[in-house]
Structures are given as C-alpha cells and as structure tokens.
FIGUPA-826608 format. One record per residue (C-alpha): x, y, z. Coordinates in steps of 0.25 Angstrom, whole numbers, padded with zeros to 4 digits, always signed. Example, Ala and Ser with C-alpha at 12.3 -4.5 7.8 and 13.67 -1.06 7.14 Angstrom:
+0049-0018+0031+0055-0004+0029
This chain:
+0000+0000+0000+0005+0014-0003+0007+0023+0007+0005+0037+0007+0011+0047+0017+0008+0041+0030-0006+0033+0028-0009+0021+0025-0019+0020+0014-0028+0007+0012-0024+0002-0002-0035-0005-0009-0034-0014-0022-0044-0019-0032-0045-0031-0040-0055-0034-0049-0059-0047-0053-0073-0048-0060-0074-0041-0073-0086-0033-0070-0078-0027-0057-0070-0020-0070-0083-0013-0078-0083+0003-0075-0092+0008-0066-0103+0016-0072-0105+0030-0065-0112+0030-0052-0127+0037-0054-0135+0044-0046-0148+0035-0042-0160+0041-0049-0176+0042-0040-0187+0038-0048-0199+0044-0046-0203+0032-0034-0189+0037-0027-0182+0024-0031-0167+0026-0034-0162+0021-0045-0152+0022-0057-0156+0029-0069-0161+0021-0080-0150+0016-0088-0159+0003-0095-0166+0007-0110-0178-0001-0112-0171-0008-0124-0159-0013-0117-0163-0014-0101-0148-0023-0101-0141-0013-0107-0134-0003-0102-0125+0004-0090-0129-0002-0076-0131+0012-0068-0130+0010-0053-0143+0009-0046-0150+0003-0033-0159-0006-0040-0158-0013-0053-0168-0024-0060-0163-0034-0066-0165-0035-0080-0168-0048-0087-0159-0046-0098-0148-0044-0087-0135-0051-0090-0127-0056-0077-0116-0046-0078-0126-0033-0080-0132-0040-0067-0122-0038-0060-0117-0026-0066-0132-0020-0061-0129-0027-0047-0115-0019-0047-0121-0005-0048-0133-0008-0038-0131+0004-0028-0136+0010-0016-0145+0021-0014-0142+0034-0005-0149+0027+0005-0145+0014+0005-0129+0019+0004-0132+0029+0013-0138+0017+0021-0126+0007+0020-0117+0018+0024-0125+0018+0037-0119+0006+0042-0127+0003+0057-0139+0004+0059-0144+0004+0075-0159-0004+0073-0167+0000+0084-0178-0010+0089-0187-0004+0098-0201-0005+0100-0213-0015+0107-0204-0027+0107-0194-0019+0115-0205-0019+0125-0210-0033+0123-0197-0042+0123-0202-0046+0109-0194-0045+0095-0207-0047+0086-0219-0041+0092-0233-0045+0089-0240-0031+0086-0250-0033+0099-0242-0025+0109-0247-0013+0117-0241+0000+0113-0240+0002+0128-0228-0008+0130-0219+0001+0122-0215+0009+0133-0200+0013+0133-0199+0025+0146-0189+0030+0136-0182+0029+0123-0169+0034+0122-0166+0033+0106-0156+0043+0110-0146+0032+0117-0149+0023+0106-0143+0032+0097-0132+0033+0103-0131+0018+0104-0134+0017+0088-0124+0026+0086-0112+0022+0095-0113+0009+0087-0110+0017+0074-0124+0017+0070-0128+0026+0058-0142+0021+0057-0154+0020+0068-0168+0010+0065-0179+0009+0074-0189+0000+0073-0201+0010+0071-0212-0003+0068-0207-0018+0072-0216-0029+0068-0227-0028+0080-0229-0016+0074-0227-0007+0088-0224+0010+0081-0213+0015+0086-0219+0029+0082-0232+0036+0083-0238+0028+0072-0252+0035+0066-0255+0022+0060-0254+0010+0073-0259+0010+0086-0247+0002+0088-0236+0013+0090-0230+0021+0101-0240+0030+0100-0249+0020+0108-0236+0020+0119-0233+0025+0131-0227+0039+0128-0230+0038+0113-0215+0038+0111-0212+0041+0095-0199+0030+0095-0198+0033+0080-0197+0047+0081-0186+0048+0094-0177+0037+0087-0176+0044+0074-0174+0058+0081-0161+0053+0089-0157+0044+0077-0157+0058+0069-0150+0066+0081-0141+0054+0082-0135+0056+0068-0142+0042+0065-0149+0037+0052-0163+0033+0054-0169+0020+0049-0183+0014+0056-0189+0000+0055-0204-0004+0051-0207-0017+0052-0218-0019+0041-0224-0030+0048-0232-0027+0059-0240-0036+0069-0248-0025+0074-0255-0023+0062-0258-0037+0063-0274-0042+0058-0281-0041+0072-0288-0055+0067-0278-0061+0061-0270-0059+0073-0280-0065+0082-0283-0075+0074-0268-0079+0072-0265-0078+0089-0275-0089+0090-0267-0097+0082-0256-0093+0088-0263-0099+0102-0266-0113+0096-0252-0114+0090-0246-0112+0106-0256-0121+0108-0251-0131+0099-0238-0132+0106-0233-0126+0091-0221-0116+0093-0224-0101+0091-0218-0090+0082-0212-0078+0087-0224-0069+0084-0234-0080+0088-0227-0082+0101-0228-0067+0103-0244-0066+0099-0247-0075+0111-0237-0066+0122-0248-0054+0117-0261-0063+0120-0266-0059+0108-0267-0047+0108-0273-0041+0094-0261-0033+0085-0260-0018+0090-0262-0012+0075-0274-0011+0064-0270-0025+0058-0266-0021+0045-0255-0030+0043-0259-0040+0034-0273-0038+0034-0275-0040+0020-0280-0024+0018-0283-0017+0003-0272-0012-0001-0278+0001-0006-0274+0017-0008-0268+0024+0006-0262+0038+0008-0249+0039+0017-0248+0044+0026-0263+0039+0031-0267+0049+0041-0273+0047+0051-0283+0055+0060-0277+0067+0068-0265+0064+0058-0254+0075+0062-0248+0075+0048-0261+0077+0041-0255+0094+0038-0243+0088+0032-0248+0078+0022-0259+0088+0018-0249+0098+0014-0238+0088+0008-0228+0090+0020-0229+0074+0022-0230+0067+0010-0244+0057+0005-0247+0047-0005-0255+0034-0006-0252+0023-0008-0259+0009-0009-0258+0001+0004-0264-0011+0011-0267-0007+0027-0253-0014+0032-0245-0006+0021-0253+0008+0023-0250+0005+0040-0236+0003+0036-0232+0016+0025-0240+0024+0034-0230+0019+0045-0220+0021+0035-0223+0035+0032-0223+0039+0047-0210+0036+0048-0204+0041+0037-0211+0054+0036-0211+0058+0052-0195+0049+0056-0189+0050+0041-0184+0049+0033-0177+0037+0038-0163+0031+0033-0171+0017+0032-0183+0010+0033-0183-0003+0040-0194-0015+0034-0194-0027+0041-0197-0039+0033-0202-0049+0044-0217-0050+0046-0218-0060+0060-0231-0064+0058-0229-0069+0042-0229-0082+0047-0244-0081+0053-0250-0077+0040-0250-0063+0041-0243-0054+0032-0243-0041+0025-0239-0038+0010-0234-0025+0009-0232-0017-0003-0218-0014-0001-0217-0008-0014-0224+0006-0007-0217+0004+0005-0204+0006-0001-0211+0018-0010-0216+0026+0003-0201+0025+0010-0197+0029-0002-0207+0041-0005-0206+0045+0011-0191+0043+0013-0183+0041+0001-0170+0039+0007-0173+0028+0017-0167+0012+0015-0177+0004+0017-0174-0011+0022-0178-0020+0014-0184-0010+0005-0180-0005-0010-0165+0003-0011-0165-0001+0004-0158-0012+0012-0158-0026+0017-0157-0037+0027-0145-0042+0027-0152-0057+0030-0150-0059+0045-0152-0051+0059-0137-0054+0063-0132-0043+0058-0122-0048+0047-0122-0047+0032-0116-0057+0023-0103-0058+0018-0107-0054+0005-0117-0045+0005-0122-0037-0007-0130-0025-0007-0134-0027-0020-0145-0038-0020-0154-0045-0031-0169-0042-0029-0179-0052-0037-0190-0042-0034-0192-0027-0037-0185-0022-0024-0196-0011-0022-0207-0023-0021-0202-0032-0009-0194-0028+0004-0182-0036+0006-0177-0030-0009-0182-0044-0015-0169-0052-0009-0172-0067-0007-0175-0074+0008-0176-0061+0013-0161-0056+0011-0156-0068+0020-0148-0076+0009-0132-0077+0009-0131-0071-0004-0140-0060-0011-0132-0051-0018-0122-0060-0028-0121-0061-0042-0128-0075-0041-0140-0068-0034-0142-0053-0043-0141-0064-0055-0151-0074-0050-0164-0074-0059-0171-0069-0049-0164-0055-0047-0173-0044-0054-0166-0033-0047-0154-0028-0041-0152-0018-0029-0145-0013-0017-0149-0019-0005-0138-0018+0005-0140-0026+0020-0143-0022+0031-0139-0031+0043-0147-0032+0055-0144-0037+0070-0148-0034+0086-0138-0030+0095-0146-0039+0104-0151-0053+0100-0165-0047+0100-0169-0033+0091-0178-0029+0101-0171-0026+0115-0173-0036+0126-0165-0035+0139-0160-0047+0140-0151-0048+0127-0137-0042+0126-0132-0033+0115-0122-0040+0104-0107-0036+0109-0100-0025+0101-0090-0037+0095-0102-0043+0090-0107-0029+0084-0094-0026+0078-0093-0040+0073-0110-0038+0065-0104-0024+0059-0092-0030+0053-0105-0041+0047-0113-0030+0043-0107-0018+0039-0095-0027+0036-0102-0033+0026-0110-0022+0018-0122-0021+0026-0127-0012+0037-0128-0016+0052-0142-0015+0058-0140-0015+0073-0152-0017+0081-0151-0010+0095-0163-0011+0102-0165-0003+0114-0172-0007+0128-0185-0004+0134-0179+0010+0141-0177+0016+0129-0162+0013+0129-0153+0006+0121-0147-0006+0134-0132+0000+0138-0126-0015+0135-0132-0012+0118-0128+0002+0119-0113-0002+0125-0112-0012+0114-0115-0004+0102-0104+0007+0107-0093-0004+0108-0098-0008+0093-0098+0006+0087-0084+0008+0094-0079-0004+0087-0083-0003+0074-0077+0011+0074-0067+0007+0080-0062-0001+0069-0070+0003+0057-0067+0017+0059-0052+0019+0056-0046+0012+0044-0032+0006+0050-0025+0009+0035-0029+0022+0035-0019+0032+0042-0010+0022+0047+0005+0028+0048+0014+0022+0037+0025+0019+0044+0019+0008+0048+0024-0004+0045+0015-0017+0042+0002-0010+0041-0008-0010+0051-0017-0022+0055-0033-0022+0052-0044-0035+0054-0055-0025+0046-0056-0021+0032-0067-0013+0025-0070-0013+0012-0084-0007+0005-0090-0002-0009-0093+0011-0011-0109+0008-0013-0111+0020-0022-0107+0009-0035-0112-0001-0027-0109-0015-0023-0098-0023-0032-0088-0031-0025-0091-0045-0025-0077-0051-0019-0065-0044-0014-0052-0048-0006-0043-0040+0004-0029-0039+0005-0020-0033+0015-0004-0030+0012+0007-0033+0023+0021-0032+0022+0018-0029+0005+0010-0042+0004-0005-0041+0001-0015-0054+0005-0028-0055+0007-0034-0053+0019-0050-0053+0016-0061-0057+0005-0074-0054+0004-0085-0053-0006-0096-0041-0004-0092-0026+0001-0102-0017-0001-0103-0004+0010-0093-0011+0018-0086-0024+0019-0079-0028+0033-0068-0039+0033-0064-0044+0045-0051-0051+0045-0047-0063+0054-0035-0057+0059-0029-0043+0058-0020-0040+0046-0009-0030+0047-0008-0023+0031-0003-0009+0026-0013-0011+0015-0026-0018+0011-0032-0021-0003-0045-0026-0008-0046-0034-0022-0061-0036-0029-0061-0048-0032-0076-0048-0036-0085-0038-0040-0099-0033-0047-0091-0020-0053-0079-0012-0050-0081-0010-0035-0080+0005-0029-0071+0001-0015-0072+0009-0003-0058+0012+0003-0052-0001+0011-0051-0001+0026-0045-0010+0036-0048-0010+0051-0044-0015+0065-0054-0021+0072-0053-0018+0088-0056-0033+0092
C-alpha cells in the first residue's frame, strides 16, 4: 500500500470476473412521479420493441416475456431504492416499542374483549425511553399505535376501544411522536391490520362455545382460544367489522363523525378528502390510517403486520390493499411501508439475523402494489429470494427493491413481562454484526414496563451496546495511523458496502490483507448491499486491505473499505 505523508490509507482493488460486471454504467436518472405518486423511471420501452433498449434504473420493473436472461439481470442490476427507502437503509436501528393492553395483561396476542379501563399506566415517560432508543445508537422509533386486539393507542373517533375509554385518556401516539421528534428521532408506528376487537359479535360467540366443548374434549387449545376462555366470553370490544362480509361500496375519508373537530378543516381544504370504495373493516382501517398520518405524520414508515390469530377459526378479512397502499401514498408520500410497494420486508425470522446472502432486489410473481408481503414466496421465509436462479424463475413477472428489515426482542417476549431478563450487550452486538452486518436494518424491540419506564436492567443493557458498536465501528483502524509504524495494525472487523444509488450488484467477493508485502485472503462472502460485516476468527495484523469482485450483476459502485478492532 502507498503511503502518503504520514497516514495510512486503505487500499482497495478490483477484479472482475463475469463479463457483465465489464458493461458501462448507464447514467443515473432522477425517479419520475406519475400522477398516483409512484416513483418510477422514465419510460424507456416503445410499443414496437418492449425488449429493446437501454435499462434505466428504477425501483420496480415488469418482467417482459420477451426478456432474455441476460436483459433480466441487466434490469435486476439497475433496481434501485427510493429516497425513502435509501434514506431508510441509511437508518440502521430501529427501537420497536411495544406498548399497549397486553402490557397490562401479561399476554403477547390479546383477544380484543379487554376493558379499556386495564390500561392504566400512572405514567408514561416516553422521555426515558428515548434516551434509551437513542444510547443504543438508534435513529428510528415505532410504537405500536394498533396490536392485533385491536386496543387504540390514540384518541380513535372510529372504536370504542381506544385510550379514550382509559383512565386519563392519555394520547400515547401523540406524546411518543412528540419526544421522538425532540429526541432528533425518526418516527415509524405500527398497525396491525388484524383486529379482534372488531370481531363478529355472533360469530364470536358462537366460536367460544366451540371453544368450550373443545377444553371439554381434552383437545389441546391454540393461543387465542386459550386466551377466549381467560376473558369468560366476553363479547369483542369493537363494532364487529372484521370479517363480517359487508358491501363494499362508496365512503368519504375522513368519515366524520358527530361533533367531529376537524369538520372547518376538511370544509375549506385545510385537510385533505376523497372517496373511496370500501367494505366496513377496510373503511374502519384508512379512516385509522388517516388519523395517524394526518394528525402524528408524516411518519418515516408505516408498519403492516401480516399475522391474523384468528385465521385458523375461519375468520378473516380480504383487504384491498391495493387502496391502502394508495391512501399512504396520497397522505404521506415519503413514508416506507413494511411490506407495502417501494417499501421493506421481513427479513424471514423474529431472531434478528439476516441471511448470508441477502438481496435487496427480490423477484415479485404478482403486481407489488396488489398484495402485501411485495409477492415473495412462503412469506419471505426461504433461504434464497434474491439469486439469479429465482429473478429467472417462470414465475417472476416483476422485479423491485425490497430491502430487510430484521426484527427481534430484547427480552424473550415483545411485550414486557417482569419476569424475563434483557439479552446481554455481547448478545446485541453479536445480532448488529447479523443485521446491519449483512445489509438489513436491526428492529430492536424495547418494550417498557407497566410504570411507564423502560426496566433499568434494558436501559443499562442498551448503553453498553451503543457504547460498543461505536466503539469499534466508529473509528476506521487504517485511517490516520502514523506511518512509522511498522507491521501495520491489527483488525477482526472489516466493512465493506455499495453505494445503493446504482443499486445492488455484487454477487461474490473476496478480502485480502498484506503483511510483510504479501497479500492473502482473509475473508469471502457473496451479498454486500448497504453494508456487509465480516467477522474474522482471529485478528490479522496488515498495512493494507483489498477486495476482489469476483462476481457481479454490473460494474459494482464500492464504498470505501474499513477494518475495525473489536473491544472483545
């Protein structure tokens, strides 16, 4: 490695070995809105030739059927991100914040029958849970406005089931996005679209009794079954609109209600209104939808939970996801939603570690904008969704960037319960190497307590693992080291990543180190993405690290290398 005047600079060295990684880059252009509000490159395809052509980079592509393999993956090599979704990946924690009835309950998944009344903290101190969040090195902040027993954690004009029914009517929503913005925090809040307290009243009753002669059977019982009998009964706390089979036919949003306080501003355009066609259960949720966005936003993303607990009881509800995504869009067009269009997904698990090869560009088999989960197969849970072997499957009618996002609880529950204990910081640091190691974004549950407050054992926890990762990320050992120093310096950490403006292109790669003027390898890996983390077994001591392509969609654009000394 050359030196320069006193400081060491990290060399880094190319070698390409697939013949498309040689093809020029075409010029970078500037994402084009359609009248909708989707992003999207200009048109480049003439109704003669669809397959012919420059391939200009864009967030979502359609696979034509007159697509050759190489113009696949040529399309796949110039998939890029949003300004939301880089501006997201950029964000690399996220502190998820569960808090709501179950906190008071004991449960995980509630069953929607609850009394408003139980939810009763004597405080909330989203203050100190800021400063947690963020002495964890968290840029990002979600709460979880609506869980799946459907308990409001703001004034809701539209449920009965909402903190406006608790003691003190706190506004959660409203105080959490307050601190977060004071905070310097990014704000992201969670909606579950299921929702058991919008439950049929009949159906419900009817299914409990089932319920009853099924313990009476000796037959083991599900989670929400089990939790149907703790409440005796009780009928669902809502207007039993989910699933309940309602015409779908023309609404207004917002749907105002009686005494409505933002009748003036809808009236003289200061808040926005249009129809839409909507069953009950889908006019329930935009309405919810709007609330949010219009009174908290806009918000940096928009949580959608896929799970529905009572599915396997025969009830569900088909929403038209399609106008969901349209409304965020419409309301709040910056905002990622998980596992909406232009937004992100789950990384497959809830351990909080992404795959060794993990692709931000996916294959979709479906219009993305049709289906939440962005059309991925087994609900994003397979080993490999991003190869060549998958964008080339038959299957695959559209590409598009839909980068992870990789979930896990600091304790073994996501809601807090007193008796579990907080993951150590060894194990935190260990999950961000996982995570943000391997191009995806951490989603750190921190739940809080009863009191209000994030438990001092979780707080103290979370310090030590900000400390650490800035610790050893924060300072790049080959940069300003003095040059008399002979050997080199010694590093168990090296970061590499793409710059995701031209996307995601390198498909395999090695790392080599030079010691006494000899270079050998020292690391491989396939995927890189925002950032790739290596790990090495042991440290190495180098004046001079080097990474060759092996592998690659395109030329690859590489971040500067950096090597790190891990505090271990």
């Amino acid at each position: 490695m050359a030196r320069r005047g006193r400081r060491c600079r990290l060399r880094t060295v190319f070698a390409f070995t697939v013949a498309a990684a040689l093809t020029p880059l075409t010029p970078l252009a500037p994402p084009q809105a359609t009248a909708g509000g989707r992003e999207h490159a200009p048109a480049h395809r003439t109704a003669a030739s669809p397959c012919q052509g420059p391939v200009r980079p864009a967030s979502q592509m359609a696979v034509q059927p007159c697509d050759t393999p190489a113009r696949i993956i040529e399309k796949a090599a110039h998939i890029v991100p949003t300004a939301a979704q880089l501006a997201w990946q950029q964000r690399e924690v996220t502190a998820f914040t569960h808090f709501g009835m179950n906190t008071f309950t004991g449960r995980e998944w509630g069953s929607g029958t609850e009394d408003p009344k139980w939810f009763a903290p004597p405080r909330i101190d989203v203050d100190q849970w800021m400063r947690a969040y963020k002495a964890a090195g968290a840029e990002q902040v979600m709460l979880t406005a609506k869980h799946h027993d459907g308990f409001v954690l703001h004034p809701s004009r539209y449920t009965p089931h909402t903190v406006r029914a608790s003691p003190g009517q706190p506004d959660v929503v409203g105080a959490y996005v307050r601190a977060a913005r004071k905070a310097g925090l990014k704000v992201g809040l969670y909606l579950s679209p299921s929702d058991g307290a919008e439950l049929p009243h009949a159906w419900h009753a009817r299914w409990v009794e089932e319920v009853r002669r099924k313990q009476a059977e000796g037959r083991p019982l599900s989670l929400p079954e089990r939790v149907a009998l703790e409440d005796r009964g009780r009928a669902p706390a809502g207007l039993g609109r989910f699933g309940n089979g309602s015409a779908v036919t023309e609404r207004t949003l917002p749907t105002l209600v009686p005494g409505d306080d933002r009748a003036d501003a809808v009236r003289d355009g200061r808040l926005p209104s249009f129809t839409v066609r909507a069953d009950d259960y889908d006019a329930y949720y935009l309405n919810q939808v709007y609330e949010l966005l219009t009174q908290y936003g806009p918000v940096e993303e928009l949580w959608l939970d896929g799970a529905n607990p009572w599915a396997g009881a025969g009830i569900t509800q088909k929403y038209d996801v399609r106008q969901w995504f349209e409304t965020i869009r419409r309301l709040s067009p910056r905002t990622v939603v998980f596992q909406g269009p232009q937004g992100v997904r789950w990384v497959g698990n809830e351990k909080g570690v992404a795959r060794e090869t993990e692709w931000s560009v996916t294959p979709s088999a479906v219009d993305p904008w049709s289906v939440l989960s962005g059309g991925l197969p087994n609900d994003s849970t397979d080993a490999d969704i991003g190869s060549r072997a998958k964008l080339l499957a038959p299957a695959t009618k559209y590409l598009q960037w839909y980068p992870a996002e990789a979930d896990v609880s600091l304790r073994t529950g996501w809601f807090h319960h007193p008796w579990e204990r907080p993951k150590t910081p060894e194990q935190l640091v260990d999950l961000y190497e996982k995570s943000v190691g391997r191009n995806a974004s951490l989603l750190l549950n921190v739940p809080p307590g009863r009191g209000g407050r994030i438990a001092a054992a979780d707080v103290s926890s979370l310090a030590a693992f900000g400390r650490a990762v800035r610790d050893t990320y924060g300072r790049n050992v080959l940069e300003g080291v003095p040059g008399a120093r002979p050997g080199g310096v010694p590093f168990d950490r090296v970061g590499l990543g793409e710059d995701l403006r031209f996307g995601q292109r390198v498909e395999r790669f090695a790392v080599e180190a030079r010691t006494g003027g000899a270079w050998r390898r020292i690391a491989e890996g396939t995927t890189v993405g925002h950032r790739r983390i290596l790990a090495l077994p042991a440290p190495v001591t180098a004046d001079a690290v080097r990474v060759r392509v092996l592998a690659a969609r395109a030329a690859p654009r590489l971040k500067p290398v950096t090597a790190h000394l891990s505090r271990r």
